[in-house]
C-alpha positions in Angstrom: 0.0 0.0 0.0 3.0 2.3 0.3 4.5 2.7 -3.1 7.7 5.0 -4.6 9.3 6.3 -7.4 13.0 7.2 -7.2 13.8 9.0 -10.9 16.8 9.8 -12.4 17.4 13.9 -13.2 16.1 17.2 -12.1 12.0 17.4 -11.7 11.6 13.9 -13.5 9.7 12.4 -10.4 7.9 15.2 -10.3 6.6 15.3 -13.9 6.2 11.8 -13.6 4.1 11.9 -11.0 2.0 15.2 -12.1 1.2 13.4 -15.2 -0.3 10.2 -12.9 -2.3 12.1 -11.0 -3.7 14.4 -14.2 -4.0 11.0 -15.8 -6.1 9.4 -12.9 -7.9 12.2 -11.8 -9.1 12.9 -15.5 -10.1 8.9 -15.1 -12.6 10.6 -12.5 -10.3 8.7 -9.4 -10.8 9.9 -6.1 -7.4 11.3 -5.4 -6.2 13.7 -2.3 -2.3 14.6 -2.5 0.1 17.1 -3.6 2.9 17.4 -7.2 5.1 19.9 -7.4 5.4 22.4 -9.8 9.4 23.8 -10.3 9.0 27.2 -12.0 12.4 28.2 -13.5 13.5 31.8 -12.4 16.6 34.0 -13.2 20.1 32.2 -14.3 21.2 33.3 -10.7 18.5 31.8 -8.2 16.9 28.4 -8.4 13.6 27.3 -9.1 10.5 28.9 -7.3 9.0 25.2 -5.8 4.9 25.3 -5.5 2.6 22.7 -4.0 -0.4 21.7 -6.6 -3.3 20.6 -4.1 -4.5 17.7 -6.5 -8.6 18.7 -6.8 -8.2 22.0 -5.6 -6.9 25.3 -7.5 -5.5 26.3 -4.8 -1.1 26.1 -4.6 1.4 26.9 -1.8 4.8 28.2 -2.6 7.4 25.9 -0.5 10.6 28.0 -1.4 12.0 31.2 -0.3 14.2 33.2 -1.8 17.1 33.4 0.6 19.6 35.3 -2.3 21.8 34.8 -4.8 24.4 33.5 -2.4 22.4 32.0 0.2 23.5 28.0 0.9 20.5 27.3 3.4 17.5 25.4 3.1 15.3 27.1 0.5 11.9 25.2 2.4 9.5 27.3 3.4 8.5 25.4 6.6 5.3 27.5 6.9 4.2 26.5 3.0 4.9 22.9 3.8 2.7 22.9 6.6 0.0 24.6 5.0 -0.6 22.1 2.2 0.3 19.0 4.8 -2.4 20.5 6.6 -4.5 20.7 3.1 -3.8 17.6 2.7 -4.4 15.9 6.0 -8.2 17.7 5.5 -8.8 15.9 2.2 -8.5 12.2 4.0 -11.8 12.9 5.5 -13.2 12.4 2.1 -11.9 9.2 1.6 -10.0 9.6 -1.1 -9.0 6.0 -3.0 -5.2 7.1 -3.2 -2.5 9.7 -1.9 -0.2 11.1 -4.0 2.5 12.9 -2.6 5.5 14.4 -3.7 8.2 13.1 -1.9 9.5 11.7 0.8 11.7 14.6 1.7 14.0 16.0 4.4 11.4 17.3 6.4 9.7 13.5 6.2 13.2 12.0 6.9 13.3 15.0 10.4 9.5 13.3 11.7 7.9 16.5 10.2 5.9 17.3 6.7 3.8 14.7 5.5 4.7 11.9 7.5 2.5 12.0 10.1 -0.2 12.2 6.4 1.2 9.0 4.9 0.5 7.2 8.5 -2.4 8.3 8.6 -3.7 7.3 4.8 -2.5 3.9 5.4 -4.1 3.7 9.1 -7.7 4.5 7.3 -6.7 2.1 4.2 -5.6 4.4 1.8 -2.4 3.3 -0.7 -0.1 6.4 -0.9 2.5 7.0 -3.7 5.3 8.8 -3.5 9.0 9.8 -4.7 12.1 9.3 -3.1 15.4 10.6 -3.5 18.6 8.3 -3.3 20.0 10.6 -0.3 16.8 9.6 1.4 16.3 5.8 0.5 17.5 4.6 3.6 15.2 7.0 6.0 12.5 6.3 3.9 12.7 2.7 3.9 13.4 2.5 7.7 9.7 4.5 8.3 7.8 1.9 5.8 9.2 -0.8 7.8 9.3 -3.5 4.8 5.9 -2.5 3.3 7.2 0.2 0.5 7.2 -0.8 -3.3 9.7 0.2 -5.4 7.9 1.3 -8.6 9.7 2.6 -12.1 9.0 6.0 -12.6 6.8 4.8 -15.6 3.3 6.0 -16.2 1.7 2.5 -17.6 3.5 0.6 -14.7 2.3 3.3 -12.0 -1.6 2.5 -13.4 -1.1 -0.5 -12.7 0.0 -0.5 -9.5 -2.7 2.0 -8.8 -5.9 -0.6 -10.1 -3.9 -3.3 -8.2 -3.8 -1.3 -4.9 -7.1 0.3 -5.3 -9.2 -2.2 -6.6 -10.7 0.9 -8.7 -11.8 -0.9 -12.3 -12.2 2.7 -14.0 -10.6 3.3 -17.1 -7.8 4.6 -17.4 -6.7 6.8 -20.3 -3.9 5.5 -21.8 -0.3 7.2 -22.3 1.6 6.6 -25.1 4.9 7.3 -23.9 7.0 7.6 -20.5 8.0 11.0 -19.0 11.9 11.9 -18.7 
């Protein structure tokens, strides 16, 4: 019930799993969860990192702009907690799966969603995510022998969806895989 992606290069996870949850909410799936959305800024600053709450409009802005010369933690702690709390809200619908992400630094620390992904699996609820190689060992000491690893392909990610879910709705097909 606790599946993740770990892709190769900059945003692929999370165009990967954008495209899923566009895929399988356009399928009319139940879905609660978050994707991020990098927007690319000046040659001298990094990307502007926003939240996408998946079936709302609504998106929080996790960065902060510490500077050109800043080497901190661009996270905007306050963001984060916002759509975890967005997020946590949505469970009450029952929504048939969780997409989130990543399992991040703050998850690896005890904070941002991972108090969410506990949760969603307490009420039943499969929850996908991405992981980064830094935090492959964190994450797989929290999911205790019941995470998935899962290629960060769109056909093979449907199917672990249906198979998780049980949900027999269509699902639109996609003719290629997102690098």
């Amino acid at each position: 019930m606790l599946g993740y992606i770990s892709a190769h290069g900059r945003g692929t996870a999370d165009r990967v799993l954008a495209e899923l949850a566009s895929v399988l909410g356009a399928a009319g799936w139940p879905l609660a969860g978050v994707v991020q959305i990098n927007r690319e800024t000046t040659q001298d600053r990094p990307c502007d990192m926003d939240l996408h709450i998946i079936g709302h409009a609504q998106q929080v802005r996790i960065s902060q702009n510490l500077g050109p010369h800043a080497n901190g933690c661009r996270l905007d702690a306050h963001g984060l907690e916002t759509a975890v709390g967005l997020v946590a809200a949505a469970l009450h619908r029952g929504p048939a799966l969780l997409i989130l992400n990543k399992f991040g630094k703050a998850e690896t620390e005890g904070r941002g969603f991972r108090s969410v992904i506990g949760q969603a699996l307490s009420q039943g609820i499969p929850v996908l995510t991405a992981v980064r190689p830094a935090n492959i060992d964190a994450f797989l000491r929290f999911a205790d022998g019941m995470a998935d690893p899962l290629p960060a392909d769109i056909p093979a990610l449907q199917g672990w969806c249906r198979e998780q879910t049980g949900l027999a709705a269509p699902i639109v097909p996609v003719a290629h895989t997102i690098r």
